[in-house]
PDB file as gemmi writes it, atoms N, CA and C in Angstrom:
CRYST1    1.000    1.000    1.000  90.00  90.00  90.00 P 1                      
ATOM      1  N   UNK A   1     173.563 109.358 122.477  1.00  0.00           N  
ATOM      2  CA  UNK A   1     173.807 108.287 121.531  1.00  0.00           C  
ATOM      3  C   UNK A   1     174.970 108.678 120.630  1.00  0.00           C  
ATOM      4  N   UNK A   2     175.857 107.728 120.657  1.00  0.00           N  
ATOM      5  CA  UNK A   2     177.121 107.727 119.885  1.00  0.00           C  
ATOM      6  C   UNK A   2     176.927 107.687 117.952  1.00  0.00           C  
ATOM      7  N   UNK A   3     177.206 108.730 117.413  1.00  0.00           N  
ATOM      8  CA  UNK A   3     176.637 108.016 115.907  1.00  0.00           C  
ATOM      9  C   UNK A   3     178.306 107.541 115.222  1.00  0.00           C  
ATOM     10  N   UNK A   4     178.144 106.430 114.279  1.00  0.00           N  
ATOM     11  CA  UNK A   4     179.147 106.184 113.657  1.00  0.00           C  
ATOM     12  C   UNK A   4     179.260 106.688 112.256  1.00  0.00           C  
ATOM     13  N   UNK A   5     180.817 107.201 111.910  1.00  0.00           N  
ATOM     14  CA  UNK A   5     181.309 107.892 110.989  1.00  0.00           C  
ATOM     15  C   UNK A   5     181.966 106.958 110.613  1.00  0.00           C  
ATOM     16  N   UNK A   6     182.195 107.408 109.381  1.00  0.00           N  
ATOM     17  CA  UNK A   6     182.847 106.701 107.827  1.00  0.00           C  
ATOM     18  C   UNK A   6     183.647 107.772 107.142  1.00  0.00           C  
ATOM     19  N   UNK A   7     184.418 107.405 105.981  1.00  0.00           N  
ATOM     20  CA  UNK A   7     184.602 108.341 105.093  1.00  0.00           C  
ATOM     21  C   UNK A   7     184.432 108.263 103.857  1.00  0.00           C  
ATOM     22  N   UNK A   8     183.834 109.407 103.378  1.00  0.00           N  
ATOM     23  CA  UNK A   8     183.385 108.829 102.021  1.00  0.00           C  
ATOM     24  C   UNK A   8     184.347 108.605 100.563  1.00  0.00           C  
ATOM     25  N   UNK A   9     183.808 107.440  99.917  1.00  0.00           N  
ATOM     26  CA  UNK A   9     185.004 106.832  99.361  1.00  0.00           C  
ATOM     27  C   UNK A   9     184.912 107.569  98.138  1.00  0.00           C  
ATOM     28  N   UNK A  10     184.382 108.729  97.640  1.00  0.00           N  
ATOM     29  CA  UNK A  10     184.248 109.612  96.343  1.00  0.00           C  
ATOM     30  C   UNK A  10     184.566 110.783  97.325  1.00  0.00           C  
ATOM     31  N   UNK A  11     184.170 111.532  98.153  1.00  0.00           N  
ATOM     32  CA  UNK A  11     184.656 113.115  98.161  1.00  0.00           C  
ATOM     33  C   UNK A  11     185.786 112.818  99.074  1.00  0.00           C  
ATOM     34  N   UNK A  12     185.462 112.016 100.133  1.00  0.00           N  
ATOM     35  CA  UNK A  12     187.204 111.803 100.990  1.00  0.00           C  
ATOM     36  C   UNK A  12     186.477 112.363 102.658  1.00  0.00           C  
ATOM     37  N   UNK A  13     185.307 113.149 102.681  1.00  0.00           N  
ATOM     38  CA  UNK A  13     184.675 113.947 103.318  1.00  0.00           C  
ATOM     39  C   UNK A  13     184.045 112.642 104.374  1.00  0.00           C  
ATOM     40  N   UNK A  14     183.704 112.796 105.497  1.00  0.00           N  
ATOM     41  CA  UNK A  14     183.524 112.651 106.445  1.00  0.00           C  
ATOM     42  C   UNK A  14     181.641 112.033 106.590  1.00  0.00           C  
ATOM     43  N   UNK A  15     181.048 110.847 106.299  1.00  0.00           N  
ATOM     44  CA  UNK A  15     179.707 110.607 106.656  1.00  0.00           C  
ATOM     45  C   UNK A  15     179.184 110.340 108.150  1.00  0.00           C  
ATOM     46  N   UNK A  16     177.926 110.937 108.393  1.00  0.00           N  
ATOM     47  CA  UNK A  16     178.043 110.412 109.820  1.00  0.00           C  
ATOM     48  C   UNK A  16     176.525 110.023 109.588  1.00  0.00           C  
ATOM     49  N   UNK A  17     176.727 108.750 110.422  1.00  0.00           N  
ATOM     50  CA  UNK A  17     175.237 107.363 110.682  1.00  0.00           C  
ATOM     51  C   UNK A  17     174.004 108.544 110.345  1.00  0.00           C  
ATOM     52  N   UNK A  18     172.891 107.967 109.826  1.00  0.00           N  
ATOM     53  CA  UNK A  18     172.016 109.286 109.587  1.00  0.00           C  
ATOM     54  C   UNK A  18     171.900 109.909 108.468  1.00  0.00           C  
ATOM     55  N   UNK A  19     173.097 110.242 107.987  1.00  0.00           N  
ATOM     56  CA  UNK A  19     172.952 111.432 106.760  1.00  0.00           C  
ATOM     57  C   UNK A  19     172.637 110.434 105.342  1.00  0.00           C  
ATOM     58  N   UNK A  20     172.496 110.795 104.503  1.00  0.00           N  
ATOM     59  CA  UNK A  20     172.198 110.295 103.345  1.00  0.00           C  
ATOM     60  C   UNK A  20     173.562 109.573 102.637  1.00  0.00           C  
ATOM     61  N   UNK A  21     173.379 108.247 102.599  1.00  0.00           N  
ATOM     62  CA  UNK A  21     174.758 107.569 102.309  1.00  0.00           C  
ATOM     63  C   UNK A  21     174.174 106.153 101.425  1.00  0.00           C  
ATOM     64  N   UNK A  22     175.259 105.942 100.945  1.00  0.00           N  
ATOM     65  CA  UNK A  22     174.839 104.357 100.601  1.00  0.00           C  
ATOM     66  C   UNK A  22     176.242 103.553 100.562  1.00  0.00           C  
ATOM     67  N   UNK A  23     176.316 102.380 100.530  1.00  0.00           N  
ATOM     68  CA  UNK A  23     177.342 101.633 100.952  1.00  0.00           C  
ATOM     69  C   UNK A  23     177.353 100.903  99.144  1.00  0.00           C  
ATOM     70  N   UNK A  24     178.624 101.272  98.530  1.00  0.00           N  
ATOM     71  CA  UNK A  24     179.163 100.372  97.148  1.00  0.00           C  
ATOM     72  C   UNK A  24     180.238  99.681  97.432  1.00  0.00           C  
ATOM     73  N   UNK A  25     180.220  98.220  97.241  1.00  0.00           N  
ATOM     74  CA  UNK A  25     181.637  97.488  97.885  1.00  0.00           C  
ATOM     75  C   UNK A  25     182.486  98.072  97.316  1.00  0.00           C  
ATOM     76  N   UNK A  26     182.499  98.218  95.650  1.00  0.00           N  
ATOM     77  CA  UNK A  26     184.055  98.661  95.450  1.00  0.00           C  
ATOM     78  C   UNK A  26     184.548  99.989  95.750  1.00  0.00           C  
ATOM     79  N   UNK A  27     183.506 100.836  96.070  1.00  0.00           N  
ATOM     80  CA  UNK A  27     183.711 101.974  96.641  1.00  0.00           C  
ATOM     81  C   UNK A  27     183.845 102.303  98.213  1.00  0.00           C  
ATOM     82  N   UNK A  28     183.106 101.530  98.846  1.00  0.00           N  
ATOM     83  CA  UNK A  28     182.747 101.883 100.540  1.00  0.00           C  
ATOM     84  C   UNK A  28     181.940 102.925 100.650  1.00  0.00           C  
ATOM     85  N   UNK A  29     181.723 103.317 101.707  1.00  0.00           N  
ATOM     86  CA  UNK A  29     180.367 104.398 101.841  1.00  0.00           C  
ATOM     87  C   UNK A  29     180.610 105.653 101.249  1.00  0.00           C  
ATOM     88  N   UNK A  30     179.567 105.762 100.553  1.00  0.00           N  
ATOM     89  CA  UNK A  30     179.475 107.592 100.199  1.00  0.00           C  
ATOM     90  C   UNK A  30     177.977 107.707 100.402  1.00  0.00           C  
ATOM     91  N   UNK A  31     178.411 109.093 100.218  1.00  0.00           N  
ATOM     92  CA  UNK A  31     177.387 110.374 100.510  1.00  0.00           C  
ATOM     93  C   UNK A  31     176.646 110.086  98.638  1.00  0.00           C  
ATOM     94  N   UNK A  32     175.048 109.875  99.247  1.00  0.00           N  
ATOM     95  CA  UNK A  32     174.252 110.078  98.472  1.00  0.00           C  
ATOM     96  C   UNK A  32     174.419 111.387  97.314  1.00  0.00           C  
ATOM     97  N   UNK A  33     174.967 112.083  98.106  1.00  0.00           N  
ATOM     98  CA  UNK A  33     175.042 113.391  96.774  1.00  0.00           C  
ATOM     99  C   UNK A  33     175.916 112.945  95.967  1.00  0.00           C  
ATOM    100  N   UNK A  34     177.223 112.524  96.517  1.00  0.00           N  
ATOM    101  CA  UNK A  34     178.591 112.184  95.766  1.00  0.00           C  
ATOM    102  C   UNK A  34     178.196 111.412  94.662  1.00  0.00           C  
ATOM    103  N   UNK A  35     177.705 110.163  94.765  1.00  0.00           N  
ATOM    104  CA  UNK A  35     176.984 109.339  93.594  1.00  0.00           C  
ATOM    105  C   UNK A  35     176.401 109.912  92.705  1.00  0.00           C  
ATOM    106  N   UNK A  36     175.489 110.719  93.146  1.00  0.00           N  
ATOM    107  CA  UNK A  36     174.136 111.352  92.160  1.00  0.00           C  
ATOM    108  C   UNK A  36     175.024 112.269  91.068  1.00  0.00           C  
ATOM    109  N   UNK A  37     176.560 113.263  91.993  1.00  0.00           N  
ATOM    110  CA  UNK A  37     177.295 114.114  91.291  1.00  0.00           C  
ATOM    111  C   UNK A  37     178.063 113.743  89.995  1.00  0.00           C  
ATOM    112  N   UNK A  38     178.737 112.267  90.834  1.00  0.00           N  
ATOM    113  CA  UNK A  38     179.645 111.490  89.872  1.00  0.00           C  
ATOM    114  C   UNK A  38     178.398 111.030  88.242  1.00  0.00           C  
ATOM    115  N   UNK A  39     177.804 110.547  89.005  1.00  0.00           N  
ATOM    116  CA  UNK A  39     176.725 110.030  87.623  1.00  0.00           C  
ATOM    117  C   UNK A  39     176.167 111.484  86.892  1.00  0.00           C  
ATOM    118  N   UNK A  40     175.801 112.273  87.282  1.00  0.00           N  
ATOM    119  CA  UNK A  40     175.518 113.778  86.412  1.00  0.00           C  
ATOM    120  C   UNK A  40     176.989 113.823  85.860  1.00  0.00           C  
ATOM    121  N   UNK A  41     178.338 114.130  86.118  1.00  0.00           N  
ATOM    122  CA  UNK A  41     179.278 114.427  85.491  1.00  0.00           C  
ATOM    123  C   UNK A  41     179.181 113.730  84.230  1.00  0.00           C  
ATOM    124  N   UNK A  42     178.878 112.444  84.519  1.00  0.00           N  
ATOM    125  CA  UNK A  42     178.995 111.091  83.541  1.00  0.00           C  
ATOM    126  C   UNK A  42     177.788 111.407  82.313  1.00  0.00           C  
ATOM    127  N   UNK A  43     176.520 112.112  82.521  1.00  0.00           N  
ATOM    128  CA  UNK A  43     175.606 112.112  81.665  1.00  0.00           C  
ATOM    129  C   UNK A  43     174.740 110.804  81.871  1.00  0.00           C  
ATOM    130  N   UNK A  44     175.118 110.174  82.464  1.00  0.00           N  
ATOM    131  CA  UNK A  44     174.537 108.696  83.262  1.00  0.00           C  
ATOM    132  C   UNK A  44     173.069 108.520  83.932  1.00  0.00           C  
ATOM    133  N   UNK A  45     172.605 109.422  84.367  1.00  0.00           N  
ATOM    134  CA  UNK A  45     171.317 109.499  84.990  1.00  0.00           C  
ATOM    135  C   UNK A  45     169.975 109.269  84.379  1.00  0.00           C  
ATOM    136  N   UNK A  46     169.682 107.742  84.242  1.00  0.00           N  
ATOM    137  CA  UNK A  46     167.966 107.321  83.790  1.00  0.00           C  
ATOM    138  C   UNK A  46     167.842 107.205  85.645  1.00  0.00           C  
ATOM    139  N   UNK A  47     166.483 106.941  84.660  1.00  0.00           N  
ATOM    140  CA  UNK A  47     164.957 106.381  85.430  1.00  0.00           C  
ATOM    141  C   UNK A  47     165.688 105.404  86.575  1.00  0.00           C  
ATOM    142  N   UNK A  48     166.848 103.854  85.565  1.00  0.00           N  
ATOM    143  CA  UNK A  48     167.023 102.636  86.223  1.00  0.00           C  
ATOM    144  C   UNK A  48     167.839 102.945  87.218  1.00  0.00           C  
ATOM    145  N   UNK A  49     168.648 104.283  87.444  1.00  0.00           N  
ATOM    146  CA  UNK A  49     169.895 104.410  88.098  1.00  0.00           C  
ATOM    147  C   UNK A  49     169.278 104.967  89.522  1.00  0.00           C  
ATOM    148  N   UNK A  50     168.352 106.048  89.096  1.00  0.00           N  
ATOM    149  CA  UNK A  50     167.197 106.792  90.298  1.00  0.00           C  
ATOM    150  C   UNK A  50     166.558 105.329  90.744  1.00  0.00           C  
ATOM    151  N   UNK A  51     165.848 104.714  90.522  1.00  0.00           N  
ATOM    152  CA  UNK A  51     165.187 103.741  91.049  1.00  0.00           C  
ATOM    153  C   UNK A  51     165.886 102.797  91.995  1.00  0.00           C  
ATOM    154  N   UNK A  52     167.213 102.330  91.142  1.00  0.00           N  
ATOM    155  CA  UNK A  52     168.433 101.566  92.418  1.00  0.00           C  
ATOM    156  C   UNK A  52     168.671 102.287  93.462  1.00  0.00           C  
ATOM    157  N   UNK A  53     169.284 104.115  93.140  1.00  0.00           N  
ATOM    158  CA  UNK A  53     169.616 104.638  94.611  1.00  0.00           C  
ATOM    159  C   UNK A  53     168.700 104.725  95.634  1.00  0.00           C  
ATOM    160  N   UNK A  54     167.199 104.991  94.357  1.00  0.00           N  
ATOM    161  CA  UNK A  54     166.065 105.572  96.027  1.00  0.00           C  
ATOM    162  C   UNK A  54     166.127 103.810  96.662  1.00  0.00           C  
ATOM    163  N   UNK A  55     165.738 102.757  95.979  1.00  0.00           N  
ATOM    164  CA  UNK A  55     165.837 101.672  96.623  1.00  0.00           C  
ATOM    165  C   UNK A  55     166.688 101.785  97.784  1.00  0.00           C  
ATOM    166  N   UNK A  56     167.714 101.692  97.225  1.00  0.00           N  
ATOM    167  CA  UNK A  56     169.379 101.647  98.616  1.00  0.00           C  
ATOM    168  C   UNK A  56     169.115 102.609  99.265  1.00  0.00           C  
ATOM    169  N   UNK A  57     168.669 103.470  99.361  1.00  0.00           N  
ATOM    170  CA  UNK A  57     168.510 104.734 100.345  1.00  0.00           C  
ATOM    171  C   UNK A  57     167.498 104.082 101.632  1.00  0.00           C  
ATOM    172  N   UNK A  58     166.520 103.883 100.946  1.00  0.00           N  
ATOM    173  CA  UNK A  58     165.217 103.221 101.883  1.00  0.00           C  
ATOM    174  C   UNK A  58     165.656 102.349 102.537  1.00  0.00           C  
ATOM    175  N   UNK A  59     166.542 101.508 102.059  1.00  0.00           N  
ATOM    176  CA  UNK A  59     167.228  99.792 102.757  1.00  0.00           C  
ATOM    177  C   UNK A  59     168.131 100.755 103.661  1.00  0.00           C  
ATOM    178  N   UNK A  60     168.926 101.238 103.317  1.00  0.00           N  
ATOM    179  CA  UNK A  60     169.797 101.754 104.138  1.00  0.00           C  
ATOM    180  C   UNK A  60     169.083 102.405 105.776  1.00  0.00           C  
ATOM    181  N   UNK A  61     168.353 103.584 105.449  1.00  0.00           N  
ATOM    182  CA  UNK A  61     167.553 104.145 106.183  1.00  0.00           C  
ATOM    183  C   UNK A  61     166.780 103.237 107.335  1.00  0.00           C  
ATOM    184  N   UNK A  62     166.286 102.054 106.768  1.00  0.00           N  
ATOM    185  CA  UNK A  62     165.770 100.948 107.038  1.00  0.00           C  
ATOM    186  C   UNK A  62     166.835  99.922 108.599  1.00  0.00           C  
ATOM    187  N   UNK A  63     167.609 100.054 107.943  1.00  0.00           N  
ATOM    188  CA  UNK A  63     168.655  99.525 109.030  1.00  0.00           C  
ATOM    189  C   UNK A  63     169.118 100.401 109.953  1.00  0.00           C  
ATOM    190  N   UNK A  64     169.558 101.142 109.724  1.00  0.00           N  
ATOM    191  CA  UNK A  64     170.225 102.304 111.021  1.00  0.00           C  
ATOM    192  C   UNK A  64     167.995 102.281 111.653  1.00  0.00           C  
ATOM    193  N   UNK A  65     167.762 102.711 111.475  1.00  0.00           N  
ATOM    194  CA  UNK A  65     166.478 102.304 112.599  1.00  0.00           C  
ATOM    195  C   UNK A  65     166.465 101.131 112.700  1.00  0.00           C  
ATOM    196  N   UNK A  66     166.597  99.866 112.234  1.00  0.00           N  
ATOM    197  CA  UNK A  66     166.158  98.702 112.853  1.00  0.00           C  
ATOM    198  C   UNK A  66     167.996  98.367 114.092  1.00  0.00           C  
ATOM    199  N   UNK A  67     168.954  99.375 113.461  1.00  0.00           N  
ATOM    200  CA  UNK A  67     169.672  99.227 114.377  1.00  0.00           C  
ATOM    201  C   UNK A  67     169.525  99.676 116.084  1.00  0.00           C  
ATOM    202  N   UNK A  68     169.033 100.687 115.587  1.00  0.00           N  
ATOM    203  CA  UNK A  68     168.086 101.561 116.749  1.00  0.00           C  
ATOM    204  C   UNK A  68     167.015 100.844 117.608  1.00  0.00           C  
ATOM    205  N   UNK A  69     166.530 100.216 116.799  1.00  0.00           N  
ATOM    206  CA  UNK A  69     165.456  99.288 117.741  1.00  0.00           C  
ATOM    207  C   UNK A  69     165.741  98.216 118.238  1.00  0.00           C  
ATOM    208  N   UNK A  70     167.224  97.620 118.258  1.00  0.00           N  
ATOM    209  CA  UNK A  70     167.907  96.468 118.816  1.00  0.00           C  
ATOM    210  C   UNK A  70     168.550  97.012 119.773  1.00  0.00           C  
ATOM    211  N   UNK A  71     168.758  98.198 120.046  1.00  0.00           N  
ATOM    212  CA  UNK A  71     169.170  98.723 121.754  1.00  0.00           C  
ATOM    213  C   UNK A  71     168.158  98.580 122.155  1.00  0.00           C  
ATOM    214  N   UNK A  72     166.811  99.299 121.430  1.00  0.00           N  
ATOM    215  CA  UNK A  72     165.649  99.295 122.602  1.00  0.00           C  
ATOM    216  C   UNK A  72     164.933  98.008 122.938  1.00  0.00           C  
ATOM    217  N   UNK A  73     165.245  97.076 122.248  1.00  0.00           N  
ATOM    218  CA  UNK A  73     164.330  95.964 122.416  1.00  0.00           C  
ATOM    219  C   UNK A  73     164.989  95.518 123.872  1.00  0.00           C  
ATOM    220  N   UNK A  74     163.985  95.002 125.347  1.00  0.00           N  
ATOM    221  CA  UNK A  74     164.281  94.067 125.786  1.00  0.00           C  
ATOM    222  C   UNK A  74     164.381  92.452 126.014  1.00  0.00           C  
ATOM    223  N   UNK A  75     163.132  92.372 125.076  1.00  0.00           N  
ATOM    224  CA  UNK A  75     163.461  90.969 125.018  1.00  0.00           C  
ATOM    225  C   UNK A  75     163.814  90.239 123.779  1.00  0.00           C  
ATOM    226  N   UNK A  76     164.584  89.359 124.371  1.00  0.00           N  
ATOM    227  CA  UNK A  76     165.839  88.669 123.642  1.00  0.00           C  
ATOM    228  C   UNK A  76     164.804  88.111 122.395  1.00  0.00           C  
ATOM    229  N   UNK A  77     164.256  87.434 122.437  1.00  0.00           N  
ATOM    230  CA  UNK A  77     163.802  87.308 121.631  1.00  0.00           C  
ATOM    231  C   UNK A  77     163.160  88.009 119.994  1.00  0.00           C  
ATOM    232  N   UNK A  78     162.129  88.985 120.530  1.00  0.00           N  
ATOM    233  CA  UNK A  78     162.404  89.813 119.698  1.00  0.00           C  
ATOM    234  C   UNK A  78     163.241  90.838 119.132  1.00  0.00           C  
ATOM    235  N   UNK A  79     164.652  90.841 119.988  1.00  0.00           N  
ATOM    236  CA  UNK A  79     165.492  91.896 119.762  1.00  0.00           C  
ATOM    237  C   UNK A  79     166.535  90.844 118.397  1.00  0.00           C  
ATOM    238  N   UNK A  80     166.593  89.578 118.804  1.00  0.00           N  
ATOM    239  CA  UNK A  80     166.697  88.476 117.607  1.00  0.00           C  
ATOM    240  C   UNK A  80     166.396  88.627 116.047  1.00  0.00           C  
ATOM    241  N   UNK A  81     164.596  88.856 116.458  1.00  0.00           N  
ATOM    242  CA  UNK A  81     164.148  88.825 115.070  1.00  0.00           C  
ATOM    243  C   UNK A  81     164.181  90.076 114.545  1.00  0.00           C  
ATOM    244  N   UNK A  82     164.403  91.076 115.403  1.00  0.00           N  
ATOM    245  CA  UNK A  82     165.318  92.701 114.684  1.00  0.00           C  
ATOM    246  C   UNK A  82     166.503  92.588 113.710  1.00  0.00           C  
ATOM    247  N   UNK A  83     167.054  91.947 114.599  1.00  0.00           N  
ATOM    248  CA  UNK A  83     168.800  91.579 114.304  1.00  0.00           C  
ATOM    249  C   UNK A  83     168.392  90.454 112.801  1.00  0.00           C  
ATOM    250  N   UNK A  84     167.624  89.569 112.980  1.00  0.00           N  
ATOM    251  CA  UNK A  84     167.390  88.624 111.520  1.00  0.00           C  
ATOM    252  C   UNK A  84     167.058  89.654 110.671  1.00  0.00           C  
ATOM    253  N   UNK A  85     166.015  90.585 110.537  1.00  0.00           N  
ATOM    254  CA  UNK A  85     165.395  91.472 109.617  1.00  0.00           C  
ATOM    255  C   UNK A  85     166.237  92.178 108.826  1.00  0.00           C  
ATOM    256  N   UNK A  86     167.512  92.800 109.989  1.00  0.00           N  
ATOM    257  CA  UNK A  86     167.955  93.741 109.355  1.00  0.00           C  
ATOM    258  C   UNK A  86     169.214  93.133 108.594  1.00  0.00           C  
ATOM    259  N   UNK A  87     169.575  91.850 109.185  1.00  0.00           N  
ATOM    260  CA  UNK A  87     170.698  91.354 108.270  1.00  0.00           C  
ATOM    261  C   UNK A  87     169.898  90.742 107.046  1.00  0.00           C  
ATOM    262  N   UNK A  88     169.025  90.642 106.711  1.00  0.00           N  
ATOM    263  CA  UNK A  88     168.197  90.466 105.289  1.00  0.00           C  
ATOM    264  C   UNK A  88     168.501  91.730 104.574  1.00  0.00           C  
ATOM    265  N   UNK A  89     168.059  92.814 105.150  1.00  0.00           N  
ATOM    266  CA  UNK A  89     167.799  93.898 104.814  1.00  0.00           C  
ATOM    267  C   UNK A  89     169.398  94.216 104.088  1.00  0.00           C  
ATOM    268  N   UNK A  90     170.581  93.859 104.742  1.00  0.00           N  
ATOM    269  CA  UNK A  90     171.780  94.425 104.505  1.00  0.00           C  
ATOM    270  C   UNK A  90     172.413  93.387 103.553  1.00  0.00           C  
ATOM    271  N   UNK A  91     171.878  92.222 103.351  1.00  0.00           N  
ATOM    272  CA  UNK A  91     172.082  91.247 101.645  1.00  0.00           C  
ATOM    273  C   UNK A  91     171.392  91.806 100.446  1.00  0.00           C  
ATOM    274  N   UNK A  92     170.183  92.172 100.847  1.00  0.00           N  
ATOM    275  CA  UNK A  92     169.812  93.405 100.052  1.00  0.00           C  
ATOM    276  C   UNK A  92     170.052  94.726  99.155  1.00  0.00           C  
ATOM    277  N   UNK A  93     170.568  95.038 100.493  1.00  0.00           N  
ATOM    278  CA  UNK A  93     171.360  96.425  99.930  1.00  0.00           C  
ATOM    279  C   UNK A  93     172.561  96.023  99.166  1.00  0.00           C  
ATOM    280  N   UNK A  94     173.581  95.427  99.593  1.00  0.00           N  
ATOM    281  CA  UNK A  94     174.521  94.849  98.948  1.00  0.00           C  
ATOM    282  C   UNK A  94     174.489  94.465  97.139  1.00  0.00           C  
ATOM    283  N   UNK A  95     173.328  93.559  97.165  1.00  0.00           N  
ATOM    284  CA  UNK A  95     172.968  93.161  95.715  1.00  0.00           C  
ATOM    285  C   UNK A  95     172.636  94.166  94.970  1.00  0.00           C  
ATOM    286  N   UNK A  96     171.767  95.532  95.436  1.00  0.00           N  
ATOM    287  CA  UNK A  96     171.493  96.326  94.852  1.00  0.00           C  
ATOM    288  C   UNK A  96     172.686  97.292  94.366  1.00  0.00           C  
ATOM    289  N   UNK A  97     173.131  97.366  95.752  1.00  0.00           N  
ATOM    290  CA  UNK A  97     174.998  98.003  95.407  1.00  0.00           C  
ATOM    291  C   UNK A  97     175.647  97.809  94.612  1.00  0.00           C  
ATOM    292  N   UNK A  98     175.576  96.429  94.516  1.00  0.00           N  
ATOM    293  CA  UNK A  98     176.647  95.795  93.350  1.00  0.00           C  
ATOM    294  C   UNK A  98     176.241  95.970  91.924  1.00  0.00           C  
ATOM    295  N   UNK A  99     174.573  96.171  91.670  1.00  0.00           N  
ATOM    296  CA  UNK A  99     173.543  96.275  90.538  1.00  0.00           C  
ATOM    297  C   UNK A  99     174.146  98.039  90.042  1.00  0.00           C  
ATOM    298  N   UNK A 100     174.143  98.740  91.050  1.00  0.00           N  
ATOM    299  CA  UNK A 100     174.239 100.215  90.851  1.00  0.00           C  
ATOM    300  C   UNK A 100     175.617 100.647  90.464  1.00  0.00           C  
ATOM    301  N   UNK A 101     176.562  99.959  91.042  1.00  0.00           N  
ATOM    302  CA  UNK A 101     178.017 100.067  90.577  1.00  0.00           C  
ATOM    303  C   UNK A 101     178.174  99.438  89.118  1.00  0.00           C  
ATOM    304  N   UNK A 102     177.641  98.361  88.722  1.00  0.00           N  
ATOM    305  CA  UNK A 102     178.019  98.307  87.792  1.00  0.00           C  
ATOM    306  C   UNK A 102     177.432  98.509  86.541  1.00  0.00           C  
ATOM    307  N   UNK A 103     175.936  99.432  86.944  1.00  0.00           N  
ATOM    308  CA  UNK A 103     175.845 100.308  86.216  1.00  0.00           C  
ATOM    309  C   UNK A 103     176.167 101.804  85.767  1.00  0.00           C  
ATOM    310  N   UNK A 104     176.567 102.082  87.046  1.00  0.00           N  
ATOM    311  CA  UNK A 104     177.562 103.600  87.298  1.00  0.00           C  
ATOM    312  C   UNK A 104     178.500 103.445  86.554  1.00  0.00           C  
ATOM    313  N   UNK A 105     179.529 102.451  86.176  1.00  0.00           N  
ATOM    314  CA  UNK A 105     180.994 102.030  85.765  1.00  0.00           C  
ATOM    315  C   UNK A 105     180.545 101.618  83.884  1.00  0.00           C  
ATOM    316  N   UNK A 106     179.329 101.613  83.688  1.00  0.00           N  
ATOM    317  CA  UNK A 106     179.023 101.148  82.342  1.00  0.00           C  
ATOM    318  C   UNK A 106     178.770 102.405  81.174  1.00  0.00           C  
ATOM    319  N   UNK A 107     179.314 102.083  80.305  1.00  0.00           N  
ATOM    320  CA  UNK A 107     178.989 102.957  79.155  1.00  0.00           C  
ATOM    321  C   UNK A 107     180.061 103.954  79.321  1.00  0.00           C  
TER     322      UNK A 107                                                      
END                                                                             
């Protein structure tokens, strides 16, 4: 199985499908650590900021397996309602993204 790579838009470093990442539009994908680092530099780190990433982590996590289970599905049908789930799943993440950035960027 082929995994897909990114680069991350805070260290510059290299993500690959799998590892701990989250997707910020105005940023593009980074590495879960990179975020957590940038926000410790910042003094930034409550409760509300932990609660958005573990969220996006889980959604994230959430899709690369439901991506996984749309190769394995054979029938069309339910390989459909994979494909519906996980594009819910990825409006999701998005909103939360956008929630987390612009609390990362505040104060």
């Amino acid at each position: 199985m082929k995994y897909k790579t990114w680069k991350c838009g805070i260290c510059g470093e290299t993500i690959i499908e799998g590892q701990r990442f989250i997707f910020l539009r105005e940023i593009g994908f980074a590495h879960l650590e990179c975020v957590l680092e940038r926000l410790t530099e910042k003094n930034s780190v409550n409760r509300d900021l932990l609660s958005l990433i573990d969220a996006n982590e889980l959604i994230t996590y959430s899709i690369i397996r439901l991506k996984e289970s749309e190769t394995l599905a054979a029938d069309k049908d339910i390989k459909e309602k994979i494909i519906s789930v996980r594009k819910s799943l990825e409006k999701y993440s998005v909103e939360l993204s956008d929630l987390l950035f612009k609390y990362m960027n505040s104060g």
